[in-house]
Every structure is written in C-alpha cells, then in structure tokens.
C-alpha positions as CSV (number, residue, x, y, z in Angstrom):
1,X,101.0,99.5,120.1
2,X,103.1,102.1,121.1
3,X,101.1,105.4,123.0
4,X,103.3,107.0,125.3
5,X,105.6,110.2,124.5
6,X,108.9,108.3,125.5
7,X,108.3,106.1,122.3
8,X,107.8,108.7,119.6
9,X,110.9,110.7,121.7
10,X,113.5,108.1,121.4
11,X,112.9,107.6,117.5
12,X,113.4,111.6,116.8
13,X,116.6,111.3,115.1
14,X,115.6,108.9,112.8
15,X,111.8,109.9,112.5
16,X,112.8,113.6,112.0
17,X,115.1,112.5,108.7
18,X,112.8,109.9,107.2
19,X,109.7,112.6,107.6
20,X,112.2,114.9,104.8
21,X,112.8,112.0,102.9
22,X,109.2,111.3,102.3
23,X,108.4,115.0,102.1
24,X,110.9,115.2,99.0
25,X,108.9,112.2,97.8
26,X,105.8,113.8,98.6
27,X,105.5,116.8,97.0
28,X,106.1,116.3,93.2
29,X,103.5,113.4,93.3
30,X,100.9,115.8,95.2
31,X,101.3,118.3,92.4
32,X,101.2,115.5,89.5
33,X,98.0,113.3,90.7
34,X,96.6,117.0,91.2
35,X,97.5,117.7,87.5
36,X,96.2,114.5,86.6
37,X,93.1,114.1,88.3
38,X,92.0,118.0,86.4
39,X,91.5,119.7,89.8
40,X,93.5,122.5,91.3
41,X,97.3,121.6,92.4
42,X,96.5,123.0,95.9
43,X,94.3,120.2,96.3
44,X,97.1,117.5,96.2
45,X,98.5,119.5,99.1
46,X,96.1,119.7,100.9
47,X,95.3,115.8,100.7
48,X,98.8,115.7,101.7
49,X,99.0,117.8,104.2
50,X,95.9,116.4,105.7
51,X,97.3,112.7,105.3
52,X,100.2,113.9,107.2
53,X,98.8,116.0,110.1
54,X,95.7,114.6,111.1
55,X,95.5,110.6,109.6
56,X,99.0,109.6,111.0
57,X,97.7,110.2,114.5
58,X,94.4,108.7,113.8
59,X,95.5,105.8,112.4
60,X,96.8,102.3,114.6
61,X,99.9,102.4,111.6
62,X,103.1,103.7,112.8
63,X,104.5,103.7,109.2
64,X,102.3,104.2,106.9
65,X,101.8,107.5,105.1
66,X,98.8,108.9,103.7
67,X,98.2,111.2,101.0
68,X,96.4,111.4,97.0
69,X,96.4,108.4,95.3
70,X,97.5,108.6,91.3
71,X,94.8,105.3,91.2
72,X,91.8,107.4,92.4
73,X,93.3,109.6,89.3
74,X,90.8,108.7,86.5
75,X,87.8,108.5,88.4
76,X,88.1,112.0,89.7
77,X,88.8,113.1,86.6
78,X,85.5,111.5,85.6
79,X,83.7,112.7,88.5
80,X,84.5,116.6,88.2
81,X,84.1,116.0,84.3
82,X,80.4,114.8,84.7
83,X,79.5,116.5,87.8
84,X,80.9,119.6,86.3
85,X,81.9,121.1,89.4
86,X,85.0,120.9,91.7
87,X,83.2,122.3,95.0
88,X,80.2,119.6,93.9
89,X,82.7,116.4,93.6
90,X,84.4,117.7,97.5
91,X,80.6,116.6,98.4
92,X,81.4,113.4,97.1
93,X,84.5,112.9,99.0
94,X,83.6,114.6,102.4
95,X,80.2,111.4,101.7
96,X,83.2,108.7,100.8
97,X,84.8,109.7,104.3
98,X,81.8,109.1,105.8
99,X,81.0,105.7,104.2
100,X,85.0,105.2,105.4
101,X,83.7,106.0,108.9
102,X,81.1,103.6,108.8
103,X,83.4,100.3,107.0
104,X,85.3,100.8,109.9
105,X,82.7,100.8,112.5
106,X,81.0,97.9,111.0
107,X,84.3,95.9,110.6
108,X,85.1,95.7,107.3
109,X,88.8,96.1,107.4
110,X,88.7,91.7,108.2
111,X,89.2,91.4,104.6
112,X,92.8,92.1,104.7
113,X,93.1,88.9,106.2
114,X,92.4,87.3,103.3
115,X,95.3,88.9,101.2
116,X,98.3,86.0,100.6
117,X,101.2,86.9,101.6
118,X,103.1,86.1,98.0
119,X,100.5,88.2,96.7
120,X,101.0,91.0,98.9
121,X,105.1,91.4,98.1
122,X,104.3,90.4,94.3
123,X,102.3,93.7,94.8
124,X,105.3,95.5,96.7
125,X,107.8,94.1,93.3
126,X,105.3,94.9,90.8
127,X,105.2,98.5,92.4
128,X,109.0,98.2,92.5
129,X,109.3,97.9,88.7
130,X,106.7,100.3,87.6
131,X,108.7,102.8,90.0
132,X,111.4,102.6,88.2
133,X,109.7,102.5,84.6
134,X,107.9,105.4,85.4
135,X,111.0,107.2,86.5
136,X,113.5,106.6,84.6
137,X,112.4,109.2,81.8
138,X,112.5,111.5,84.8
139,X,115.8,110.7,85.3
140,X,117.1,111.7,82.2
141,X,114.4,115.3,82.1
142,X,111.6,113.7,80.1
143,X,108.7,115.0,82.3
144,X,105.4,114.5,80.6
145,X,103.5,112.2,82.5
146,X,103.3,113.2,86.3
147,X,100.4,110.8,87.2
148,X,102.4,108.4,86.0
149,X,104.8,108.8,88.9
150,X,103.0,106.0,91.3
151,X,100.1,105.2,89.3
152,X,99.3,101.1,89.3
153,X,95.6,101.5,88.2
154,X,94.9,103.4,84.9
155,X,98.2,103.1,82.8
156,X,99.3,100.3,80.8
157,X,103.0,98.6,80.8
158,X,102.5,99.4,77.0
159,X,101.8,102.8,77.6
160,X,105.1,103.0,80.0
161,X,107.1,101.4,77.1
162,X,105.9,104.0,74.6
163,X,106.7,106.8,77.0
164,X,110.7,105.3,77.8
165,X,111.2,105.3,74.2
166,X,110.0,108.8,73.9
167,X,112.5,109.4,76.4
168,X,115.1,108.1,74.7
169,X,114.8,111.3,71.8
170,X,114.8,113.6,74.9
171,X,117.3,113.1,76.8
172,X,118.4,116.3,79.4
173,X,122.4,116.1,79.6
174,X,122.2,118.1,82.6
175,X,119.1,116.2,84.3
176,X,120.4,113.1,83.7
177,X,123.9,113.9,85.0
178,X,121.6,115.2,88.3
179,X,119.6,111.8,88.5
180,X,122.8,109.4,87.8
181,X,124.9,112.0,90.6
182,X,122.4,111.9,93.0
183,X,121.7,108.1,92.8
184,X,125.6,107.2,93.4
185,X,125.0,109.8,96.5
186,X,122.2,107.3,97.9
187,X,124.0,104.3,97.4
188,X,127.1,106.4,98.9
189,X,125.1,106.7,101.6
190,X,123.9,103.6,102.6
191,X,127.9,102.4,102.7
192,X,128.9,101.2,106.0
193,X,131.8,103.8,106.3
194,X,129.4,106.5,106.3
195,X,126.7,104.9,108.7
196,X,130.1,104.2,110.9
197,X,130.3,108.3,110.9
198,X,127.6,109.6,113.8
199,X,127.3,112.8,112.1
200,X,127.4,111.8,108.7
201,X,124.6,108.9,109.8
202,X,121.7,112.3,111.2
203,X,121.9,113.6,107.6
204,X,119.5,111.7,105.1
205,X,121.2,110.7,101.9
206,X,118.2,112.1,100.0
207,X,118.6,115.9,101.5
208,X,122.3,115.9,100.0
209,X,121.1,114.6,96.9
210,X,118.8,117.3,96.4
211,X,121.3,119.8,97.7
212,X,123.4,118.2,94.6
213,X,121.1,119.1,92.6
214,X,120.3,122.6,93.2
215,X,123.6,123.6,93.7
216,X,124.3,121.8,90.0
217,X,121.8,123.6,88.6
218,X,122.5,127.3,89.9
219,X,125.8,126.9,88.9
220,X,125.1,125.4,85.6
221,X,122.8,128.5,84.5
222,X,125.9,130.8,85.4
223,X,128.7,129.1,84.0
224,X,127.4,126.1,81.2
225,X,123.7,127.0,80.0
226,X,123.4,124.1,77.5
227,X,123.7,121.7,80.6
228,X,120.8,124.0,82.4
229,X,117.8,122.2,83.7
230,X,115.0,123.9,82.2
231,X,112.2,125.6,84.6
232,X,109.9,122.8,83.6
233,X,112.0,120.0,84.8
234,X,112.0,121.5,88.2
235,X,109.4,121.1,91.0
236,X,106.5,123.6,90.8
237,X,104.4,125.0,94.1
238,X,101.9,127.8,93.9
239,X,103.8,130.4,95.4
240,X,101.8,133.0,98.1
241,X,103.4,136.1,99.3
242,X,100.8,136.4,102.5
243,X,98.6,134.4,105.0
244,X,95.9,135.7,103.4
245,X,96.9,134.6,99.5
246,X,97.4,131.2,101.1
247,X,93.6,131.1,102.5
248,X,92.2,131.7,99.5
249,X,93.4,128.8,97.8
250,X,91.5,127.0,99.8
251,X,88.0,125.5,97.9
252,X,84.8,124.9,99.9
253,X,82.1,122.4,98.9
254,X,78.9,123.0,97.9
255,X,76.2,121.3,99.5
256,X,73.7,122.2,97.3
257,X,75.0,119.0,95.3
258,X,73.6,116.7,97.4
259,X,70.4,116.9,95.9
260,X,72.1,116.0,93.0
261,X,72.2,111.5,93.1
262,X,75.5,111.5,91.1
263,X,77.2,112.5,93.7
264,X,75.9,109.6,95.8
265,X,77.4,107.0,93.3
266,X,80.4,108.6,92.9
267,X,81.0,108.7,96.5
268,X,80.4,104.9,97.0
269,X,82.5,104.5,94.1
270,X,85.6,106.4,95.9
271,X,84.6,104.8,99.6
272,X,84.9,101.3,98.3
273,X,88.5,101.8,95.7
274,X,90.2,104.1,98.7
275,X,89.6,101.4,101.5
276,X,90.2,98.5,99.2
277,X,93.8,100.5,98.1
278,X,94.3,101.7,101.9
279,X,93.7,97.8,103.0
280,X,96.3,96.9,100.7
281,X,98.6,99.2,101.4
282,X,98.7,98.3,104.7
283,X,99.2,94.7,104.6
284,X,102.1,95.7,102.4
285,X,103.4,98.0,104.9
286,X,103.3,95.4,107.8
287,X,105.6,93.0,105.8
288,X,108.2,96.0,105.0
289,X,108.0,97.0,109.0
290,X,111.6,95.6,110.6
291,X,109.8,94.6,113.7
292,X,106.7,93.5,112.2
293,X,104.2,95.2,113.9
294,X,100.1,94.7,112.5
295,X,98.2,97.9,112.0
296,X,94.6,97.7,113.0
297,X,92.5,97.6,110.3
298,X,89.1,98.6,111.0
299,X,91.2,101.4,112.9
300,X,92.7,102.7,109.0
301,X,89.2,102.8,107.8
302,X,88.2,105.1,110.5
303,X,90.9,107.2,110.1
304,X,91.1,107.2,106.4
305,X,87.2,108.1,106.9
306,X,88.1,110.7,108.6
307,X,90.9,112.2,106.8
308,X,88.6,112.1,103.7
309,X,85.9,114.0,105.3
310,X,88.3,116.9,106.4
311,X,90.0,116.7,103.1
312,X,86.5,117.6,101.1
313,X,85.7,120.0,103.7
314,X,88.7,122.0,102.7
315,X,89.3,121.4,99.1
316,X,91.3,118.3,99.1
317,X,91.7,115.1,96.6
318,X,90.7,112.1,98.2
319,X,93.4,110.1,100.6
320,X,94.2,106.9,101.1
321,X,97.5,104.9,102.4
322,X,100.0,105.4,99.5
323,X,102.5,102.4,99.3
324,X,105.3,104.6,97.5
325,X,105.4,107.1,100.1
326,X,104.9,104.7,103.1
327,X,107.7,102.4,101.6
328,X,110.2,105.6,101.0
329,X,109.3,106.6,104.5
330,X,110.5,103.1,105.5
331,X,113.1,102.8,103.3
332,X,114.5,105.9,104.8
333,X,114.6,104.3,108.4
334,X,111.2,105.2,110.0
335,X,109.8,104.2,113.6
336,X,106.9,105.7,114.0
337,X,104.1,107.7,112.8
338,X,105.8,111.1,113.8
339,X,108.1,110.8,110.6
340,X,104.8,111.0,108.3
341,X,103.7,113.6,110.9
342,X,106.6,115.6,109.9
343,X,106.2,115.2,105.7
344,X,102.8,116.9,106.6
345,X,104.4,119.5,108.5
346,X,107.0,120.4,105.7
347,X,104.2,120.3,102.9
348,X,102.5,123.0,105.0
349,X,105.3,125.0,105.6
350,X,106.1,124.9,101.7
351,X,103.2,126.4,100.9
352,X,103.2,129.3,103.5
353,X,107.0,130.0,103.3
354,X,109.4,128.0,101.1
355,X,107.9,127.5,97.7
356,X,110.0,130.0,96.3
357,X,113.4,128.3,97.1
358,X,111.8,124.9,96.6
359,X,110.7,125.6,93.0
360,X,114.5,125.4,92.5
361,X,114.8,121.6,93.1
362,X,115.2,119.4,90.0
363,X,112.9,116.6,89.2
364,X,115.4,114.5,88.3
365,X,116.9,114.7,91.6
366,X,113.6,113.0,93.5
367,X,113.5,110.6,90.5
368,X,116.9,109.1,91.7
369,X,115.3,108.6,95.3
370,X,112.3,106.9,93.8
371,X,114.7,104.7,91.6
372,X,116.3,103.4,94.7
373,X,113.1,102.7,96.7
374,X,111.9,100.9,93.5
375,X,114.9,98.8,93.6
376,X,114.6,98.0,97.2
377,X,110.8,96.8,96.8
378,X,112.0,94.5,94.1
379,X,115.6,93.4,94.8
380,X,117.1,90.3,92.6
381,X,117.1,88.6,95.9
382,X,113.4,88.7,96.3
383,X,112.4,86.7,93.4
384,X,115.3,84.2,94.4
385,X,113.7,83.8,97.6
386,X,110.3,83.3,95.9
387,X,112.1,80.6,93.7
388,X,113.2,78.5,96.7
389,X,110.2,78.5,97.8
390,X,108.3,76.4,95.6
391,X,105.5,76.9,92.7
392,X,102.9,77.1,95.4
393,X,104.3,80.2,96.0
394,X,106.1,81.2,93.1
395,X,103.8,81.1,90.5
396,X,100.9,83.7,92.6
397,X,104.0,86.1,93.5
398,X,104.9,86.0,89.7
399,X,101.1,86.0,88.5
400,X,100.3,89.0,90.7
401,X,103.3,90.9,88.8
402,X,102.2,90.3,85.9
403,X,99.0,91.2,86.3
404,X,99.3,94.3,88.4
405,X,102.0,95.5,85.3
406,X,99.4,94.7,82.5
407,X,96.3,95.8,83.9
408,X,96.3,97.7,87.1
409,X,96.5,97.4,91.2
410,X,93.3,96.1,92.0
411,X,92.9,93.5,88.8
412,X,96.3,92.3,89.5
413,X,95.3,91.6,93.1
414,X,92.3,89.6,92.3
415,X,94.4,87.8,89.9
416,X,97.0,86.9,92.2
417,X,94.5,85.9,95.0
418,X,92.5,83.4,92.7
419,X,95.7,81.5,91.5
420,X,96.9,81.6,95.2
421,X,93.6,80.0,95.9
422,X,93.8,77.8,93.5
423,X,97.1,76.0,95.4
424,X,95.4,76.2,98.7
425,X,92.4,74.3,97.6
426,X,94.9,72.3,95.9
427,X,97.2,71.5,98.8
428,X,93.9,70.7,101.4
429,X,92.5,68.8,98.5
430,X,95.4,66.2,99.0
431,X,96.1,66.4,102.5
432,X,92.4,66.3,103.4
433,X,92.2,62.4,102.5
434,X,95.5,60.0,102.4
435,X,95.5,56.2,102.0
436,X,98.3,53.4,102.9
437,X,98.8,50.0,101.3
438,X,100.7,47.1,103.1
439,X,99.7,44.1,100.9
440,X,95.8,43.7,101.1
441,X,95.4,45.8,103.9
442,X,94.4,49.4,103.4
443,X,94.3,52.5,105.5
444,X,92.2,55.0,104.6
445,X,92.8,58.4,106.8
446,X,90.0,61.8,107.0
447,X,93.2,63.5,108.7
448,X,91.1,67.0,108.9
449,X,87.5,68.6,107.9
450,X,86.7,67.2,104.6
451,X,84.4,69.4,102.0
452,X,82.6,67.6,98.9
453,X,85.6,69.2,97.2
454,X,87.4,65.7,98.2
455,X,84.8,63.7,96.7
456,X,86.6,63.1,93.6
457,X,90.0,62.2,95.5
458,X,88.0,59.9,97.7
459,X,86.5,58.3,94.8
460,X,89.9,57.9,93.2
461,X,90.9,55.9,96.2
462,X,88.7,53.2,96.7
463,X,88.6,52.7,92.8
464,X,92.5,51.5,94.0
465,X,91.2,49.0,96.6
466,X,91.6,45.7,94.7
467,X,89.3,43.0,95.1
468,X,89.4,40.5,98.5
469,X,91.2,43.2,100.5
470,X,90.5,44.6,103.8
471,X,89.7,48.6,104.4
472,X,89.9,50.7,107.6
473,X,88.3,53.9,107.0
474,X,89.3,56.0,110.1
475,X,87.6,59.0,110.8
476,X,89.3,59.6,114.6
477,X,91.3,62.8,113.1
478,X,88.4,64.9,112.0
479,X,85.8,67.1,113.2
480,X,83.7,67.8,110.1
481,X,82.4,65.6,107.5
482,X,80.5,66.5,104.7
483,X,77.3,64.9,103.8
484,X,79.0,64.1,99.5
485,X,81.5,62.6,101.7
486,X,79.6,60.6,103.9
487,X,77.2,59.3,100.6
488,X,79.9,58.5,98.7
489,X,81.4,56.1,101.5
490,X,77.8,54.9,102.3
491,X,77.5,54.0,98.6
492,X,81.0,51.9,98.8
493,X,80.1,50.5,101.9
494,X,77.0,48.5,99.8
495,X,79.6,48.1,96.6
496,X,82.5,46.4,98.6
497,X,80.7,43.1,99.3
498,X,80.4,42.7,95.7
499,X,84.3,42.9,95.2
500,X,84.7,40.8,98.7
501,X,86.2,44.1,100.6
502,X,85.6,44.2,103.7
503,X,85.6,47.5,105.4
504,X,85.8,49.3,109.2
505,X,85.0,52.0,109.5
506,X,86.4,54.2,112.7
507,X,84.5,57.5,114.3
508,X,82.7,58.9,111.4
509,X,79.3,59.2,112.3
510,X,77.5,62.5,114.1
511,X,80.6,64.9,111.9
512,X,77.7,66.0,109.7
513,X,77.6,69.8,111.3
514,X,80.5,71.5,111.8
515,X,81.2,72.2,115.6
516,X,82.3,75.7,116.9
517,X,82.9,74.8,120.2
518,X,85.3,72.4,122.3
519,X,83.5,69.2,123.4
C-alpha cells in the first residue's frame, strides 16, 4: 500500500520506538520457544532476526512481526526427537518454506476470508488472557515455564492454573516490586500529561521501565541483597567476544536427510500449522491496525515461505507471524513495517555486541509490558461491546475464548467458526423465505437464492395456509432456486386444490442453475 521512502520516513519517530518495544518483547520469547522446542537458543535468534530483516520487507503487512512461534513448540520438539538430528529437522523447515512458497503462488491465502470477525478478536481476548496468566508468575520471579510465555497451542488453562499457584509459594520480593514498578511506569506513560510533553512523548514507556529495572537491581545487589533478583530471573543471551565466535553458532543442514521420508512429513506438517497460524495472525492484525489497512495474503505466504527457507538454511526455528509480538509492536504505536525492521536489527546487534549488558535486564520487567499488551487485547470494554451486539455475535466471540483457553489456537478457531456458522445459516435460513397474512390472502416471498436448507422452513409455511385461501408465491427477488425447493412447491401446487387454495405463482421457473453472470 505504501512503497515509497517518504512513507517509511515520516513514521521514524514512532517506528524507531515501537521497533525497541517489540525488541524487549522479542528477545526473552526467542530464547524460551528455543528452550522449549529442545534446539539451540541461537536458533530462536536467528528465526527472529530473520523474521525481522528479511520477512518484514517481503511481506504486503506493514505491522505485523514475524518470528518463532511457542505453538510450532511441540512439534519441533517431536521432530528433532524422532529425526534425531537438529541439522536433519533444518531440512524439514528450509522444505516447509518451500511448500510456503508454493501456497502462496497457488493462492491459498483466500482462506482467511473465511475467518469471522467475532472469531478473530475472541482469538485477540483469548490471547489477551493467557498473556496475562502466563505472566503473572513472571511478574512476581516465578520463571519456570518460558514456552509458556505466548504459547496458545500445547498448554492447558489447567496447566496455567497449576503453574500461578506454584507461584504463589515463590514469590521474588524484589521481582515483583520490578514488575508492579515498571507496570505503574506504562500506565504513567500512556497519561495525557506526558504524551502533552514532546520529549517525554520520543521515549517509549517500555525502555524506562526496563531502565527501572536494571538500575533496581544493580543497586539492590549493593545495598539490600535479600531484595536481589537472582541471575536466573534475568534475561539470558549467549554471549560472543568476536565475529568469529558469533559465526560458529550458526548450524547448517544436512541434506543428506532428504533421503530420509520423515523429513517429508514433518515438513508438510510445519507448512500447513505456520501458514494456518501466519493467516490468522494476520487477519488479527488488520483489525488492531488504526487505519485498517488489509495485508495481502497470498503475499504472507510467500514471504513467510521465504523466511522459512533462509531460516533452515542458517540454523533457525521455523517463523511465522506472531500475534504477541505484532500486537506489542502495535500497541506501542507502529506505522509501518520499519519498526519490525528495527526489532530485527536490535536482536542482531545483541548478539554481536550487547549481550553482556543485556543479560542484566530482569524478566520481570518485560512481564509488566506483556501484562499491559494482554490487557489491551482484552479490555472490559471489549466484551461489553460484544454484549451489545447480540448472541449472534456474542456467543462465537465467547465460544472461541473458551475454546482457544481449554484446548489450543487452532481447535479454538475451528470451534468458534462452526458456532459462527451455525448463526449464519441460521439468520439466511429465515431471511431466505418470509410469508405475510392479511385475512385469507397470503404472500409468500423467495427474497434471495434459496438452498434445500429452506425446505423445512418452506414446508412450515404452507402447513399455515388455512383452507379456502388464496397464495402468491413470488419468486421476482431471486436468482437461484434449488431443485428441493422447486419439488416441494410443485408437490403443494397438486395438494392445494384439495384444501381449495388457490395459488400464483410469480417468476420462478428457469432459477434451477445458479447464474454467474449479469443478464
């Protein structure tokens, strides 16, 4: 939508700050899916870093940011696991790419079409909560399940319960003074005094809450130990000394796998989840965009295909759009796809130069920026909205939560589609066929294309029709009849002398086949 330099210029100042903000985000979820997923940490990095540099310009999405997904987490796992090899399963995601690459030429990316849009933000809420769930123990230094951070696929809500009561026993003083510090600082931030202040307004609330936090914690080690963070509540990078110690994290794949037909499944396997998460993800970032711009989709499937294929090719996790990074980076006042340009930038440079210094950053402190981004995805005011609304619309935005909380992202989607369907078919079903009474006289309107799936309204209707009345079945309105339908009147047609009905009927016949084209 937007190509020229002039665009991506103007939106610096705010670009440049949102692309730390997601950075921050960024970089403890890299490490954790990493952790999770049983290969190398470098290898969330990379898939970062990869997501950053080279998918944000490939891809039509000026917001979304892409990166390693914490739902890809157990099937990697798996993969590596049975594979036994990590250079044999970056075989299996440089073939996903490539499969990518080919969805996208062949068009596949329609399908995002067919996500509801209550379904969609019940997604975006359900996301919301689990954000907060899953951070929460963070918040107060209980750090034992990393992939838990964003994950919406593997782990359970009772899982998340069991792991905020553990919490509960383990409470940091000093983390959780951090977290509740850092979190006033956000909301601080976001005052209208402070965005009244031009200078104040270039800084990113998140960058002084982690300031906060360091500064906290060097001073606390001096002066108060007991209220310490301890090294393993603080963010952990491999740490190189040289160009050349940086290089040699890098893994290669070994194409001597490919004679292996394991890898072929598990490739198919991650082609079809990554582009069914990336869809989503993007549909969900469209409705969070201000301005409301609509991200080619076939587009994301090419990039995404090839971000994938470079990622295996240098010893990266698979990528796809992330919705908790992508909704930070909006969140944090994003306009365009240099911001997630810049979180790559940063996660490069982290590794080459600042690990050291960032090592110092407590955990706690990004936990508080992730609270507030799970707040803002779902707001009290959302489900109010949703309420107002109607059930139509209510009851799928509320189904898909539930679903996406009890099993996982993908389950909870189908869920929340089928119930969604459900009132669609519903609300055609009855506005399909409508019928009038004034005494004995009876209209009966086809007001659109009418599917067998009316048969039993229709039916309903003339068992109404009382005896000695007049019918006018008008069939003016529509351009498609089905062939139940048409029997079914046919067969009333013969009936209705029998009961002294006599009926007219108006335009129905030659709307057997559907017509494509104008008259």
């Amino acid at each position: 939508m937007h190509k020229h330099i002039g665009f991506y210029a103007k939106h610096l100042r705010s670009d440049i700050p949102a692309g730390l903000v997601v950075f921050l985000v960024a970089l403890p979820l890299c490490l954790g899916v990493a952790l999770a997923s049983g290969a190398p940490l470098f290898s969330g990095l990379i898939a970062g870093m990869v997501g950053g540099l080279v998918v944000a310009w490939a891809s039509g999405s000026q917001l979304s940011v892409s990166g390693p997904a914490a739902g890809l987490t157990v099937i990697v796992f798996n993969a590596i696991e049975s594979l036994g090899s990590f250079p044999g399963f970056l075989v299996a995601v440089v073939l996903a790419g490539f499969l990518q690459l080919v969805f996208g030429f062949l068009r596949a990316g329609i399908i995002s079409a067919y996500f509801p849009s209550s379904v969609i933000k019940g997604m975006l809420a359900a996301i919301g909560l689990i954000l907060i769930m899953k951070q929460l123990p963070h918040a107060i230094g209980y750090d034992a399940s990393f992939e838990g951070d964003e994950s919406y696929m593997q782990e359970t809500a009772s899982s998340t319960v069991e792991e905020l009561l553990s919490a509960l026993h383990l409470i940091s003083p000093g983390a959780t003074l951090v977290s509740v510090a850092a979190l006033l600082i956000l909301i601080l931030w976001e005052a209208a005094f402070i965005k009244r202040i031009a200078a104040l307004r270039m800084i990113p609330g998140a960058l002084i809450a982690v300031i906060w936090g360091v500064t906290y914690n060097a001073v606390a080690l001096i002066k108060a130990p007991d209220w310490a963070i301890s090294s393993k509540h603080l963010v952990s990078l491999p740490v190189t000394d040289n160009p050349t110690a940086f290089l040699q994290l890098f893994t290669f794949p070994d194409f001597s796998f490919l004679s292996n037909p394991q890898v072929y499944s598990i490739a198919v396997t991650l082609a079809i989840i990554a582009s069914l998460e990336t869809l989503l993800s993007l549909e969900a970032v469209d409705k969070m965009d201000p301005i409301k711009r609509v991200a080619p989709t076939n587009r994301e499937l090419k990039a995404q295909g090839v971000g994938n294929m470079l990622s295996g090719l240098i010893g990266g996790l698979p990528i796809t759009a992330v919705i908790v990074r992508s909704a930070a980076n909006v969140n944090a006042g994003a306009q365009s796809k240099v911001s997630s340009f810049v979180h790559g930038l940063l996660l490069l440079c982290s590794v080459m130069f600042f690990a050291r210094f960032l090592n110092h950053i407590p955990l706690s402190c990004l936990a508080a920026i992730l609270l507030q981004t799970g707040y803002k995805l779902a707001k009290p005011k959302l489900f109010m909205e949703f309420f107002h609304k109607g059930w139509n619309q209510l009851i799928p935005f509320v189904a898909t939560i539930a679903a996406i909380l009890l099993t996982d992202l993908l389950k909870g989607i189908i869920v929340g589609i089928l119930i969604g369907l459900y009132y669609v078919i519903r609300a055609n079903h009855h506005a399909a066929i409508s019928m009038r009474q004034s005494g004995n006289h009876y209209l009966l309107k086809l007001n659109k294309d009418v599917s067998f799936l009316n048969r039993a309204l229709l039916r309903k209707f003339f068992d109404r029709i009382e005896e000695g009345s007049t019918l006018i079945i008008d069939g003016s309105k529509t351009r498609f009849i089905d062939h139940d339908i048409l029997e079914t009147i046919e067969d009333f047609l013969q009936a209705a002398p029998d009961a002294n009905i006599k009926v007219e009927t108006i335009d129905l016949k030659g709307k057997e086949k559907i017509k494509y084209l104008e008259d």
